[in-house]
N, CA, C and O atoms as a Tinker XYZ file with bonds, in Angstrom:
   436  protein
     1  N    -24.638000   14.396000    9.072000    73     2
     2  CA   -23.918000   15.055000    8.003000    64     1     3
     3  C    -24.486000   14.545000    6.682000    63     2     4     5
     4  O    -24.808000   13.362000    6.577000    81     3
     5  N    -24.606000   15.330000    5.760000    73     3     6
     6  CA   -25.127000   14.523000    4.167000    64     5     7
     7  C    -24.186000   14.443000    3.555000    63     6     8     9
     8  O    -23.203000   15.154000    3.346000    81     7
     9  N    -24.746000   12.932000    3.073000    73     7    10
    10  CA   -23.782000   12.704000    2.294000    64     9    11
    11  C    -22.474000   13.477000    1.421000    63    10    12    13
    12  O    -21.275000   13.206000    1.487000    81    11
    13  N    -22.926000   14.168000    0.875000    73    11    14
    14  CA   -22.093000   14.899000   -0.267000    64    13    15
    15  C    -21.377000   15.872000    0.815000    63    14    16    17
    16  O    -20.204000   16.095000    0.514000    81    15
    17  N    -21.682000   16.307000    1.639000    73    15    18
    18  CA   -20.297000   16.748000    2.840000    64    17    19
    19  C    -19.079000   15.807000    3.704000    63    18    20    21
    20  O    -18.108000   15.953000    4.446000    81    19
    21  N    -19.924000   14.719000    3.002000    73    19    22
    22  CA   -18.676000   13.805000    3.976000    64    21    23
    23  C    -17.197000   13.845000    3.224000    63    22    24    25
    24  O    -16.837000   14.482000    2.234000    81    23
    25  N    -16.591000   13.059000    3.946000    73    23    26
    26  CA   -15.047000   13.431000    3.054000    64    25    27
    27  C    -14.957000   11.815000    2.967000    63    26    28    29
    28  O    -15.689000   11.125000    3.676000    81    27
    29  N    -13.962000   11.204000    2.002000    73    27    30
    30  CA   -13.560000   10.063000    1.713000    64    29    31
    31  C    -13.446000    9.153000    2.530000    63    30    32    33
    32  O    -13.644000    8.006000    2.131000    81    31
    33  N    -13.008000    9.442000    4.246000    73    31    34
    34  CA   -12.819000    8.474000    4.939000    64    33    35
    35  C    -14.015000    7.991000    5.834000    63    34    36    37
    36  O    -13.998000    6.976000    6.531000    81    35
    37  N    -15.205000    9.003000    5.687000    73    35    38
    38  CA   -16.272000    8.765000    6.102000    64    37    39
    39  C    -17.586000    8.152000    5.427000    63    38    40    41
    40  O    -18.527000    7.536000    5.927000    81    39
    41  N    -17.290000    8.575000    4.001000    73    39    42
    42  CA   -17.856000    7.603000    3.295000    64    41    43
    43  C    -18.226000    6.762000    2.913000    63    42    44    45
    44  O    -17.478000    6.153000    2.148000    81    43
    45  N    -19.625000    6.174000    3.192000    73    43    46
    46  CA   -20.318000    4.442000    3.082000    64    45    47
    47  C    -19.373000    4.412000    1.455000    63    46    48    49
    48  O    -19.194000    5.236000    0.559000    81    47
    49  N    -18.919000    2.929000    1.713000    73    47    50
    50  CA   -18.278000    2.587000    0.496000    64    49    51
    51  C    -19.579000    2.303000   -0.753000    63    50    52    53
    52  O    -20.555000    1.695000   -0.313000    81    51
    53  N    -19.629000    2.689000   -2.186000    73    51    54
    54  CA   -20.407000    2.234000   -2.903000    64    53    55
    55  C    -19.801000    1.937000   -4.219000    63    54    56    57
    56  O    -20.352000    2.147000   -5.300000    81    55
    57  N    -18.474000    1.365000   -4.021000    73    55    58
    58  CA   -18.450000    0.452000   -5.129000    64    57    59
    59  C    -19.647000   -0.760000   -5.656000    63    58    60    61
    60  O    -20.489000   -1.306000   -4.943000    81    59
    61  N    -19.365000   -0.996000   -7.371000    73    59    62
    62  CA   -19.874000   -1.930000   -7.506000    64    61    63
    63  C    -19.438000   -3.295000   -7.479000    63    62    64    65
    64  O    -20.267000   -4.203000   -7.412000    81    63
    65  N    -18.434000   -3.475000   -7.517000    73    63    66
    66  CA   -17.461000   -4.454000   -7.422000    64    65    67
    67  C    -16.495000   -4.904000   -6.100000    63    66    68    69
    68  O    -16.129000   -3.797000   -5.706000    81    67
    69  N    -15.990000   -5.713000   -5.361000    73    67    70
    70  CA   -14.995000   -5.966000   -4.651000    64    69    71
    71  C    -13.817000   -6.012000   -5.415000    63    70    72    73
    72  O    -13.531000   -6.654000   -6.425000    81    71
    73  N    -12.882000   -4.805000   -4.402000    73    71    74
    74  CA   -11.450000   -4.817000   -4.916000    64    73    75
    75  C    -10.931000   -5.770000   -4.030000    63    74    76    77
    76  O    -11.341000   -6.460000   -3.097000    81    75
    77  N     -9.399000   -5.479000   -4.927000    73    75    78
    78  CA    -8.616000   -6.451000   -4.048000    64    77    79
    79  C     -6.571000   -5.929000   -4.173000    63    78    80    81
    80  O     -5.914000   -6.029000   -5.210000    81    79
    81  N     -6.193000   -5.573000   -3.232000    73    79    82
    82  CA    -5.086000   -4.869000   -2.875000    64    81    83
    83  C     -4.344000   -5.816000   -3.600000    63    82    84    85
    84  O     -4.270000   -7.022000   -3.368000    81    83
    85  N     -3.493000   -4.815000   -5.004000    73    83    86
    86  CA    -2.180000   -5.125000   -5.824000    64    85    87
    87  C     -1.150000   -4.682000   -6.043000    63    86    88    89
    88  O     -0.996000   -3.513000   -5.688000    81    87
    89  N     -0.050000   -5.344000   -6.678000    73    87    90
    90  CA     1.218000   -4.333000   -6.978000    64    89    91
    91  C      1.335000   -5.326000   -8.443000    63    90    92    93
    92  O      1.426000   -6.534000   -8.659000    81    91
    93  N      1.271000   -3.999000   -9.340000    73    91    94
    94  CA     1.482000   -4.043000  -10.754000    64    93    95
    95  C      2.192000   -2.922000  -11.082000    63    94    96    97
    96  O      2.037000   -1.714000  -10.901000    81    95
    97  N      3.151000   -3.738000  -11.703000    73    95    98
    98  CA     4.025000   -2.620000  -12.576000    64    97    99
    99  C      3.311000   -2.317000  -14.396000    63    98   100   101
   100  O      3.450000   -3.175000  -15.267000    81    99
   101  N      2.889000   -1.534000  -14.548000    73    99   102
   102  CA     2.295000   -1.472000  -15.870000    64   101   103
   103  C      2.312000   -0.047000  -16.547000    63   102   104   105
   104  O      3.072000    0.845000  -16.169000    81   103
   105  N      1.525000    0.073000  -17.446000    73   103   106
   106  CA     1.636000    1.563000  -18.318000    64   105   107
   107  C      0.132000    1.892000  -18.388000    63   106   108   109
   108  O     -0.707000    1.028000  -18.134000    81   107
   109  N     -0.217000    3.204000  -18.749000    73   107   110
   110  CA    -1.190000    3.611000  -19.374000    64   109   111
   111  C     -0.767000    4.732000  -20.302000    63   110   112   113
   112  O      0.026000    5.663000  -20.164000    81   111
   113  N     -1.783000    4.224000  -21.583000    73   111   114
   114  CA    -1.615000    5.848000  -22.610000    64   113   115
   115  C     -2.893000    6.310000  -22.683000    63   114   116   117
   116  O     -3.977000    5.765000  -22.474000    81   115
   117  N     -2.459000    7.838000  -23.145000    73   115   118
   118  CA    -3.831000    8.336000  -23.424000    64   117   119
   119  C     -3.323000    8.727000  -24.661000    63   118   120   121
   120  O     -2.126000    8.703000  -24.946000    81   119
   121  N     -4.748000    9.298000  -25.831000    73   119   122
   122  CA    -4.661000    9.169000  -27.414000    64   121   123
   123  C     -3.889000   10.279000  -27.158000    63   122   124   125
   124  O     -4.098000   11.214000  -26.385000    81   123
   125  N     -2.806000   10.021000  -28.037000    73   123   126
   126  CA    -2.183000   11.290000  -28.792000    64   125   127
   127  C     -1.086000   11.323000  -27.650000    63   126   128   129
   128  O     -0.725000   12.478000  -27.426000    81   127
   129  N     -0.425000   10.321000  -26.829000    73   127   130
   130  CA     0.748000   10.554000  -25.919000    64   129   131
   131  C      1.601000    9.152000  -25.855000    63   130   132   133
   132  O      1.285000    8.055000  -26.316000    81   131
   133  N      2.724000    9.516000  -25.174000    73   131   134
   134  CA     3.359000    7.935000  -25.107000    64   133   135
   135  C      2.861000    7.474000  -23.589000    63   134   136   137
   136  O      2.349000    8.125000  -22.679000    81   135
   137  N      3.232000    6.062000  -23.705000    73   135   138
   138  CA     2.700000    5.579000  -22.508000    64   137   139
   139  C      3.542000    5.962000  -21.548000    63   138   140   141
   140  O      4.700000    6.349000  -21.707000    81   139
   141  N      2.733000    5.808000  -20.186000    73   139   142
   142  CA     3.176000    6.210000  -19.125000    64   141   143
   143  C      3.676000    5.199000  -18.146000    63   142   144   145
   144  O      3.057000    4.160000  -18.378000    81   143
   145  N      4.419000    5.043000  -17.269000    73   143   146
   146  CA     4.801000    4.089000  -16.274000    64   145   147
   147  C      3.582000    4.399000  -15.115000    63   146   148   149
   148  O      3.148000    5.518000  -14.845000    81   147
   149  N      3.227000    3.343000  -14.613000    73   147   150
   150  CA     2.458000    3.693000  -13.273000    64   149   151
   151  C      2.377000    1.922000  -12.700000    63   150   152   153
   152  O      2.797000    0.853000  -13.143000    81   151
   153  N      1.557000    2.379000  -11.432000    73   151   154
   154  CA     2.061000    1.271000  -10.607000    64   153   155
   155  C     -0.245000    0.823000  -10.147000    63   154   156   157
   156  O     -0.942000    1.748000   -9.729000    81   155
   157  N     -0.498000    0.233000  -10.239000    73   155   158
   158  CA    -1.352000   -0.625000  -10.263000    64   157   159
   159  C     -1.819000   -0.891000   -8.847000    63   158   160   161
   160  O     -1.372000   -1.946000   -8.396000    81   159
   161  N     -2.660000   -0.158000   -7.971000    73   159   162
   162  CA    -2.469000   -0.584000   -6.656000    64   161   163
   163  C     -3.850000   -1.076000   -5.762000    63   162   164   165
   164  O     -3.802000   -1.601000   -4.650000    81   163
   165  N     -4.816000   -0.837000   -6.370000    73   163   166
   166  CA    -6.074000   -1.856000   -6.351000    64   165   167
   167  C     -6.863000   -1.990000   -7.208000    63   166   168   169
   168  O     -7.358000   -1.006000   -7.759000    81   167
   169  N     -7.255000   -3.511000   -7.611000    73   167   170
   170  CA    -7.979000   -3.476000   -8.826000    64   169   171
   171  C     -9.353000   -4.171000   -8.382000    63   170   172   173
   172  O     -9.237000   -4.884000   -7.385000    81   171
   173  N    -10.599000   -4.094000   -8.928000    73   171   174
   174  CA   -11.836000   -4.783000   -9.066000    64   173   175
   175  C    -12.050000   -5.088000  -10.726000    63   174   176   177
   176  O    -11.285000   -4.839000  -11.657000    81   175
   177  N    -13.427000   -5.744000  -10.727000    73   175   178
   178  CA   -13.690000   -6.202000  -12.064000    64   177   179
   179  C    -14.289000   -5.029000  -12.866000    63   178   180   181
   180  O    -14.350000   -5.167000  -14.087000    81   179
   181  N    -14.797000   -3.736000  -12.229000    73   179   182
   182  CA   -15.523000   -2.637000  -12.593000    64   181   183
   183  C    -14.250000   -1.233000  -12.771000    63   182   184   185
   184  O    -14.552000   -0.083000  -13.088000    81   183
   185  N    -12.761000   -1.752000  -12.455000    73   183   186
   186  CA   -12.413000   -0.576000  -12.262000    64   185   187
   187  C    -10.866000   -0.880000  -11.660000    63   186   188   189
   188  O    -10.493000   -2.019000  -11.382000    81   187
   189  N     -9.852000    0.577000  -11.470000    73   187   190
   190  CA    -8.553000    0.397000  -10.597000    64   189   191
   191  C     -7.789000    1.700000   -9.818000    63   190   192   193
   192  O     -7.879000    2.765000  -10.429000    81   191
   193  N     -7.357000    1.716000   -9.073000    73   191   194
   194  CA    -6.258000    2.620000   -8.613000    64   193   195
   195  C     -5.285000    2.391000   -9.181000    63   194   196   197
   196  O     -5.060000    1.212000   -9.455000    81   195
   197  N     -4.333000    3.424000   -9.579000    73   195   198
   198  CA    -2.962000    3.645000   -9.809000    64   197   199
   199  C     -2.546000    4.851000   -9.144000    63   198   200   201
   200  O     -3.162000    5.833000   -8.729000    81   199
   201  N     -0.997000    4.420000   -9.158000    73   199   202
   202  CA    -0.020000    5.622000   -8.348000    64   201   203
   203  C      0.859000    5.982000   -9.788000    63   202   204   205
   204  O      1.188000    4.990000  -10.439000    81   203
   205  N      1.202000    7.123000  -10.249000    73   203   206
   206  CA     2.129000    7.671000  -10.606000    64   205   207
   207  C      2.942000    9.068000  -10.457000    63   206   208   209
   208  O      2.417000    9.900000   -9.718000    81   207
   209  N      4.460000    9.494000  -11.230000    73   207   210
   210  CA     4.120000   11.045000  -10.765000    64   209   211
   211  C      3.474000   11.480000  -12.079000    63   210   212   213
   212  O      3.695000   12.682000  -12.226000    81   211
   213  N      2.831000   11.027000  -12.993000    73   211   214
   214  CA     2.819000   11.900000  -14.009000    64   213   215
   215  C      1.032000   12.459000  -14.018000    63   214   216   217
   216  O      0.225000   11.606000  -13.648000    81   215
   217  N      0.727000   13.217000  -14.245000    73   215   218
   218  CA    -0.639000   14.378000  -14.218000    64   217   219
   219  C     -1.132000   13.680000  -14.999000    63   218   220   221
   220  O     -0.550000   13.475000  -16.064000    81   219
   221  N     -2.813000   12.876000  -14.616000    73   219   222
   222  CA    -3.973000   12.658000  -16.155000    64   221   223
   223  C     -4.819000   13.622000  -15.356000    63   222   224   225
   224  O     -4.689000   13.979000  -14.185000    81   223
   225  N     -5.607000   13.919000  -16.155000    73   223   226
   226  CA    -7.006000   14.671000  -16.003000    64   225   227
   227  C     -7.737000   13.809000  -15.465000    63   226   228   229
   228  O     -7.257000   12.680000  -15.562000    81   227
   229  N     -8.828000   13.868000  -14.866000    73   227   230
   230  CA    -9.959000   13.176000  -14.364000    64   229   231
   231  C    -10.779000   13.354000  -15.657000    63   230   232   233
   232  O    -10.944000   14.475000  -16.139000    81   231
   233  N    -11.243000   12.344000  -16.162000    73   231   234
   234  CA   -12.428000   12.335000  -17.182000    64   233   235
   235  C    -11.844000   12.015000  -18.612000    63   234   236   237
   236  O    -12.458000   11.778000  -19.652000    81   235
   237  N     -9.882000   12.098000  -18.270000    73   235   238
   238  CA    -9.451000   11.422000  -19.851000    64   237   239
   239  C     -9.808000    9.938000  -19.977000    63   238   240   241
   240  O     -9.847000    9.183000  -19.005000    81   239
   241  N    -10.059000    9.577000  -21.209000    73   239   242
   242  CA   -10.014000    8.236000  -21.930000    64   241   243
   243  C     -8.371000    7.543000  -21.583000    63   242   244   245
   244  O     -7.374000    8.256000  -21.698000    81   243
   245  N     -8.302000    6.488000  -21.274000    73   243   246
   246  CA    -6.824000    5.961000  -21.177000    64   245   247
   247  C     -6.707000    4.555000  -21.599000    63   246   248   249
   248  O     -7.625000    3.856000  -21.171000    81   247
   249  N     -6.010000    4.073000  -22.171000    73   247   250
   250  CA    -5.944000    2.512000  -21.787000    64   249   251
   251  C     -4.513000    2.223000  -20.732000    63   250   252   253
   252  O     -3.467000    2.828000  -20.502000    81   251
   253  N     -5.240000    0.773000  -20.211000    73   251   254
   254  CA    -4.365000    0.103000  -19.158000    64   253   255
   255  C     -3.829000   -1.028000  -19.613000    63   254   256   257
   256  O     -4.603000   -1.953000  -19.861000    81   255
   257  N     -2.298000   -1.223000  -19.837000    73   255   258
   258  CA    -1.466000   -2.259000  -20.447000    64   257   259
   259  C     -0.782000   -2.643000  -19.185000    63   258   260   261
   260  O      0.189000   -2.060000  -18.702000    81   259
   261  N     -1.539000   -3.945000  -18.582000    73   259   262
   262  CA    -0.990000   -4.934000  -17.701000    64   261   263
   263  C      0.176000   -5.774000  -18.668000    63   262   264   265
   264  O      0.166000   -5.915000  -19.891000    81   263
   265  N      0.744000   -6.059000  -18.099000    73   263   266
   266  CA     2.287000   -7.523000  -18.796000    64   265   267
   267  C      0.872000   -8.396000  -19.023000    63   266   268   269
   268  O     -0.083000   -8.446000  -18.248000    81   267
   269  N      1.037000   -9.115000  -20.410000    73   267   270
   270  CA     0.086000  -10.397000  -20.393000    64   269   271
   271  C     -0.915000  -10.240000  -20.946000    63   270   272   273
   272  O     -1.440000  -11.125000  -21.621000    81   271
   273  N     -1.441000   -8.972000  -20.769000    73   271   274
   274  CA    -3.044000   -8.744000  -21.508000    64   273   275
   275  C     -3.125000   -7.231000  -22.558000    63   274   276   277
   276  O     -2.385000   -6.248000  -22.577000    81   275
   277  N     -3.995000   -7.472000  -23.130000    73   275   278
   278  CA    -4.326000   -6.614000  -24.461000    64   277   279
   279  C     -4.355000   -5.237000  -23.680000    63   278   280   281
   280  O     -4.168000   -5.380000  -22.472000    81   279
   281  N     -4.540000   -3.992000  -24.088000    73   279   282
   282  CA    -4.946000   -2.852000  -23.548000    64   281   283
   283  C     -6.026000   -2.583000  -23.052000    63   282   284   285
   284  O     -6.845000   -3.182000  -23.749000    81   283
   285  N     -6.738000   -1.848000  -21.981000    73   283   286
   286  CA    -7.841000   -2.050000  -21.348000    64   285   287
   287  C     -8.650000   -0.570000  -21.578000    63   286   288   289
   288  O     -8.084000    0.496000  -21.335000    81   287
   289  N     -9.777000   -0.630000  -21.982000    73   287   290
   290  CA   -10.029000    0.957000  -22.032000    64   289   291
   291  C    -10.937000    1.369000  -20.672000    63   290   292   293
   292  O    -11.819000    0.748000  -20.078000    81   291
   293  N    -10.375000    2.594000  -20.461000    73   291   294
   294  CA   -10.852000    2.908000  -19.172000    64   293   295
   295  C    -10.827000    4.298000  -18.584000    63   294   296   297
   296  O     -9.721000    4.838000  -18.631000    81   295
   297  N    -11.949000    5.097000  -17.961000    73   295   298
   298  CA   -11.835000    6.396000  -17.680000    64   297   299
   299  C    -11.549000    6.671000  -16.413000    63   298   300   301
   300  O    -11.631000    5.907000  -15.450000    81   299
   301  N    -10.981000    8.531000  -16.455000    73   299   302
   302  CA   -10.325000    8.504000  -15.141000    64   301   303
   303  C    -11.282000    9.437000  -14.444000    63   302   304   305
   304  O    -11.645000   10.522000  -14.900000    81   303
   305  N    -11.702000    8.846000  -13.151000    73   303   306
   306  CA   -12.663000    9.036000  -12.089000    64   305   307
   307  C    -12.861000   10.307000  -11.576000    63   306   308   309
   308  O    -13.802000   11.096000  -11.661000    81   307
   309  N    -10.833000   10.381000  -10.542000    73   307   310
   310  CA   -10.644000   11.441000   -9.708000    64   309   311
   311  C     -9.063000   11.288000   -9.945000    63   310   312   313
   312  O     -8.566000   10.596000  -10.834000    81   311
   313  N     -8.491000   11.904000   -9.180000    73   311   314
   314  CA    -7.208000   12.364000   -8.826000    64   313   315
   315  C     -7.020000   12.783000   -7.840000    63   314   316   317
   316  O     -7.975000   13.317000   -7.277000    81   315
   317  N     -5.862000   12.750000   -7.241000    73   315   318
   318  CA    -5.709000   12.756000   -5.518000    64   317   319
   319  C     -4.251000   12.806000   -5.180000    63   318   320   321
   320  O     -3.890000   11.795000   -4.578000    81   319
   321  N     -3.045000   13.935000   -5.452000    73   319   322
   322  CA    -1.786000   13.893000   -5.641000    64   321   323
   323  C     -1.542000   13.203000   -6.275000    63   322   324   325
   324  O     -1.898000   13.621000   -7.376000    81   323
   325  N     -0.936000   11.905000   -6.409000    73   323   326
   326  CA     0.015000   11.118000   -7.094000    64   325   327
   327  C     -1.318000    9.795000   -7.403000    63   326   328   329
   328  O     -1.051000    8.808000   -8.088000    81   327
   329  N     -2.487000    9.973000   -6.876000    73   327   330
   330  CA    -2.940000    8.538000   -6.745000    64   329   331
   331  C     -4.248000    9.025000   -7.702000    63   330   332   333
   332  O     -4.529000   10.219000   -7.595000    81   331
   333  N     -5.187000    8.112000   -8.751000    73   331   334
   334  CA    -5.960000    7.926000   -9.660000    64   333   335
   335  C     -7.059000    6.847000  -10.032000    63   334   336   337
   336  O     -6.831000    5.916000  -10.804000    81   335
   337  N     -8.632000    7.130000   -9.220000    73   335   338
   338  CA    -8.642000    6.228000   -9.742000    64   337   339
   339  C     -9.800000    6.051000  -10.786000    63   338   340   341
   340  O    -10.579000    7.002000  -10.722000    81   339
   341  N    -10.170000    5.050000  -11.797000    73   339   342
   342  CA   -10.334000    4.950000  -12.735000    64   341   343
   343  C    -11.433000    3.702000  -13.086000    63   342   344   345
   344  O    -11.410000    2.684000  -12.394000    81   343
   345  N    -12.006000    3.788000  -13.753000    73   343   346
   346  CA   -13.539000    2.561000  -14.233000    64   345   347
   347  C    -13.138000    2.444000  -15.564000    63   346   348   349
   348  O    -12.907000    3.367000  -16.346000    81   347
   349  N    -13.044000    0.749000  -15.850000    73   347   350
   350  CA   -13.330000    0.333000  -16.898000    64   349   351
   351  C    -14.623000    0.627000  -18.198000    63   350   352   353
   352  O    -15.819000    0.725000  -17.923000    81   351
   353  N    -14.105000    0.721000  -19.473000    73   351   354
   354  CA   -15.444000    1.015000  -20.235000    64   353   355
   355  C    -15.852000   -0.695000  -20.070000    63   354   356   357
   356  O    -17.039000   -1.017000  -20.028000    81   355
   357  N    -15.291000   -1.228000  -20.027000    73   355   358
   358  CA   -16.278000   -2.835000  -20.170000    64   357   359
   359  C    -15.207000   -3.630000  -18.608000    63   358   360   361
   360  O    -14.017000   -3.797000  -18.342000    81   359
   361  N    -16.550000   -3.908000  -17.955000    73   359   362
   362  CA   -15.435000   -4.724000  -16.814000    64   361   363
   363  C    -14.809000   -6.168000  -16.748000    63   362   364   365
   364  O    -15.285000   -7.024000  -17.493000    81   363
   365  N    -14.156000   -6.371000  -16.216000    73   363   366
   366  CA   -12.995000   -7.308000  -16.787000    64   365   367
   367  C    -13.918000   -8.754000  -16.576000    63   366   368   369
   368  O    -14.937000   -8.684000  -15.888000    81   367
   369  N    -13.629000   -9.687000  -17.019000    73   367   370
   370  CA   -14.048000  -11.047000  -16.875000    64   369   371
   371  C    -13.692000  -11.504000  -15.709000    63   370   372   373
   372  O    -12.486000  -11.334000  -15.529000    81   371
   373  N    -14.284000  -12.069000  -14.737000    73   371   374
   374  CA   -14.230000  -12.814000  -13.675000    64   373   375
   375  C    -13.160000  -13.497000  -13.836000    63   374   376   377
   376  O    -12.169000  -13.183000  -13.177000    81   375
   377  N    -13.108000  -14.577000  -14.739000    73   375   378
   378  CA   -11.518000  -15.398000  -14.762000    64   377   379
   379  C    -10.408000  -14.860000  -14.768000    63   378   380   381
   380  O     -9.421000  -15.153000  -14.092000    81   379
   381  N    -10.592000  -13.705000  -15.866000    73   379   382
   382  CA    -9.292000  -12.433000  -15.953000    64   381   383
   383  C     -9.073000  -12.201000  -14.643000    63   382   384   385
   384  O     -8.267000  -12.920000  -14.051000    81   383
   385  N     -9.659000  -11.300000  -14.055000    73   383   386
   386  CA    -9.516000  -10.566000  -12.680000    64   385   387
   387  C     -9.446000  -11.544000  -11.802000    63   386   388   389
   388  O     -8.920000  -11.157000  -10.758000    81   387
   389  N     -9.777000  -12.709000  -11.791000    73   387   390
   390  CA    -8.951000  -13.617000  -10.738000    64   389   391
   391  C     -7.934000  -14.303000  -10.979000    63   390   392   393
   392  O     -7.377000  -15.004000  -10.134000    81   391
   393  N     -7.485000  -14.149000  -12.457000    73   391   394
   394  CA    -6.118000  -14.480000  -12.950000    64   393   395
   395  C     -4.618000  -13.254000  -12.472000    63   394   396   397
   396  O     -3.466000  -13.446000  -12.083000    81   395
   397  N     -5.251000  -12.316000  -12.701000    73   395   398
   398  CA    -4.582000  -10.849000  -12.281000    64   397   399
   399  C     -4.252000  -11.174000  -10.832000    63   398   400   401
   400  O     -3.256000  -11.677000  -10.313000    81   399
   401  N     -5.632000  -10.639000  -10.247000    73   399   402
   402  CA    -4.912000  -11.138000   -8.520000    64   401   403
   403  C     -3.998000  -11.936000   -7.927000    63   402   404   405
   404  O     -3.250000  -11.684000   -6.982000    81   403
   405  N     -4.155000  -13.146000   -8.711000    73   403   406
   406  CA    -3.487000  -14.218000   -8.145000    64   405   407
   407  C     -2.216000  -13.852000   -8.262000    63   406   408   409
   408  O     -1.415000  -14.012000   -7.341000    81   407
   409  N     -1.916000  -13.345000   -9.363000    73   407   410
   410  CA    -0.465000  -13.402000  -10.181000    64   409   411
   411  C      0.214000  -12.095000   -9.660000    63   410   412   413
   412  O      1.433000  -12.008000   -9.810000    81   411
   413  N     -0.761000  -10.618000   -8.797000    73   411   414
   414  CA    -0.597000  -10.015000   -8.490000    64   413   415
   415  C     -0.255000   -9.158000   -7.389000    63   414   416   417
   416  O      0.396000   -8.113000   -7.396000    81   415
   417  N     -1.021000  -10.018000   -6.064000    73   415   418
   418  CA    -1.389000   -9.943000   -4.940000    64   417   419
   419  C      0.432000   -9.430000   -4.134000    63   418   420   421
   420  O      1.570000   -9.886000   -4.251000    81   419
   421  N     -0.048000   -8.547000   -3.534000    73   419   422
   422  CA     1.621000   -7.969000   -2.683000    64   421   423
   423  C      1.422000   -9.412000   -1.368000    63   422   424   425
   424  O      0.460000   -9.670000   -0.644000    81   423
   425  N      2.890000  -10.163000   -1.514000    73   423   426
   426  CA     2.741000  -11.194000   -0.589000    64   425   427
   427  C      2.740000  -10.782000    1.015000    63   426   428   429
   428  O      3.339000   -9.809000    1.473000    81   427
   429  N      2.052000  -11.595000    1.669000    73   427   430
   430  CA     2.121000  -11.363000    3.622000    64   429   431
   431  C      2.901000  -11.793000    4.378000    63   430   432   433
   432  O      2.580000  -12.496000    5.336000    81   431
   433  N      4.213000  -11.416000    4.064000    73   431   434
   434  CA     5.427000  -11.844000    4.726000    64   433   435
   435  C      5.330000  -11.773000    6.402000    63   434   436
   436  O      6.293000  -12.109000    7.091000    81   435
């Protein structure tokens, strides 16, 4: 099958970054709107998933306001019902993003 026929679950992964499975409660705005509630659900240093119900476009400009840190600027990839995901214009600092995780990580009860 070539590539570009495969579907998502068949797909050689080609991130540039290693994610790492989160739960963040946070916001994003885009220019000219109020922020939005959304939920934060895997992040890497290049990039993130979020879940919300509210509609972005694929290809808007957004920033990402984690609790704790400045606003993050970042574009949106794809869209997929309720789920989004999205690349940083500058990727996060190694210390950052292993500060995030830590503080973030859904525990393994």
């Amino acid at each position: 099958m070539l590539p570009a026929m495969q579907d998502a679950e068949t797909r050689p992964e080609t991130r540039a970054a290693a994610r790492s499975a989160v739960a963040i409660r946070a916001q994003v705005r885009m220019m000219g709107t109020d922020k939005l509630d959304i939920d934060v659900t895997d992040l890497s240093r290049t990039g993130f998933q979020i879940e919300t119900i509210h509609r972005i476009q694929p290809g808007a400009t957004i920033w990402l306001r984690i609790p704790g840190l400045a606003g993050l600027e970042a574009t949106v990839k794809w869209g997929r019902r309720h789920f989004y995901g999205c690349a940083f214009v500058r990727p996060l600092h190694e210390a950052v993003f292993d500060h995030v995780v830590a503080l973030a990580t859904p525990s393994r009860d």
